[in-house]
Every structure is written in C-alpha cells, then in structure tokens.
N, C-alpha and C positions, 0 to 999 in steps of 0.2 A: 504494500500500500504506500503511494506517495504520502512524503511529510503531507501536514494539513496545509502548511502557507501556500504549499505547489497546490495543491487540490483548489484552494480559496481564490487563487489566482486564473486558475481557466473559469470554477465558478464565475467571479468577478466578470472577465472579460466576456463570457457568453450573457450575464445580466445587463451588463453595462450602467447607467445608471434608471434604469425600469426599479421602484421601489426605495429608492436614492431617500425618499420621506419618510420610510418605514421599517427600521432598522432591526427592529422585531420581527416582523412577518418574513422579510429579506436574510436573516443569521435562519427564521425555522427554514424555509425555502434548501439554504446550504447546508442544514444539516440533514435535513433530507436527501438533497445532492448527494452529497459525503455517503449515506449509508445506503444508496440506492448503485453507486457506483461503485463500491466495497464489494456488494452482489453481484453485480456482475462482473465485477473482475474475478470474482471465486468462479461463479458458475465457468466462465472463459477459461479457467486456470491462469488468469494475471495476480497473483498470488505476492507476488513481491513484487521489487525494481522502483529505483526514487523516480522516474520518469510516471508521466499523468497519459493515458492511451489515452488517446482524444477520442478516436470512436467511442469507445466508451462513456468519456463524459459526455460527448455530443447525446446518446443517448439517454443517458440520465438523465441529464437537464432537461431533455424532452417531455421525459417521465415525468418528472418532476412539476416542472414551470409550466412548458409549453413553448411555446414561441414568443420572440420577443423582437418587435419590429419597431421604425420608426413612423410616429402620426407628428404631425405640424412640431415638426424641429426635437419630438421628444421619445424617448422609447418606453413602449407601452408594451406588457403582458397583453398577449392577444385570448381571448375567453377561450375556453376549453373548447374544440374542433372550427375555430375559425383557420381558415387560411386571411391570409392579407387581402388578397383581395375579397372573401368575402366583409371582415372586417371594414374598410376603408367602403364599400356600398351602404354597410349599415351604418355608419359613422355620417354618407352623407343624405340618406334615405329615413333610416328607423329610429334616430337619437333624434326625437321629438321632442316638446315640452310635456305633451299629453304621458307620454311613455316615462321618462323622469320621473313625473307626476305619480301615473301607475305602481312605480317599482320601488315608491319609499324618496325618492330621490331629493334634492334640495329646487324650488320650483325657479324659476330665473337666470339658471345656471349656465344655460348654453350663450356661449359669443356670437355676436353677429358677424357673420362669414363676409369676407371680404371679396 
C-alpha cells in the first residue's frame, strides 16, 4: 500500500478543488478513496510497492465520488449516473426556480444567465 500522503495526493489531484468548502465531507470522501483502493489492490494482488496504480485509483475515485467536471469556471461532483453532458442540459433546462423550490432548496438562488 502507498504511504497515505502519495495516496492523498492522486486523491487531491482527481478532486481538485470540487468540495474545497467542505473539508469534512471531502477527508470522508478520501477515506473512503483510501479503503476502496486498498481493495482493490488486494483483490488485483497490488499488495505492496510505494508507487499509487493509477488504474486503480482512477477506479476508486469513480466508486467513490463519481465524476468531477468543470460548470462556469468551477469543478462540481456530477450526481450519481450523470454524464456531463447530460449534467450541463439539466443545468440549462431542469434547474428551475419551481424545482429549487420543490426539493427543499433556498428560493432566489439561481443567477441570471448572461
């Protein structure tokens, strides 16, 4: 198993700053990473060695997070089975006031698009 800094650092770099607000949610997020990737390197037989298999954490993370793309200049955890582009239609299609509204949301919230 890589030290953890090495492990923290492809985490890091695959999150980017997605949860940069939420340093709690963001350390469960990696420690999930961490123990999700442990597994599969046993299952794989990557058992040892200070180097981080990036397949493997690619996969993880996937497990894990999901995907993590960029919306208007920031990177945003995409919901669970969005691709980007379906994301980015519902972003300019289905994020309504009404829907906000509907799901708990704060009412006012949305910027006017430029």
């Amino acid at each position: 198993m890589p030290e953890e800094e090495k492990l923290r650092t492809v985490f890091d770099d695959h999150m980017g700053k997605a949860m940069d607000g939420l340093p709690q949610i963001r350390n469960a997020h990696y420690q999930s990473f961490a123990a999700v990737y442990a597994q599969l390197a046993a299952q794989r037989g990557v058992t040892s060695g200070e180097k981080v298999d990036k397949k493997i954490a690619q996969e993880a993370f996937e497990k894990v997070v999901g995907k993590v793309e960029r919306y208007r200049s920031k990177e945003v955890v995409l919901p669970e089975g969005y691709d980007e582009s379906r994301f980015l239609n519902f972003m300019r299609t289905g994020l309504t006031e009404q829907y906000i509204k509907d799901h708990g949301g704060v009412q006012g919230l949305l910027l006017k698009r430029r």
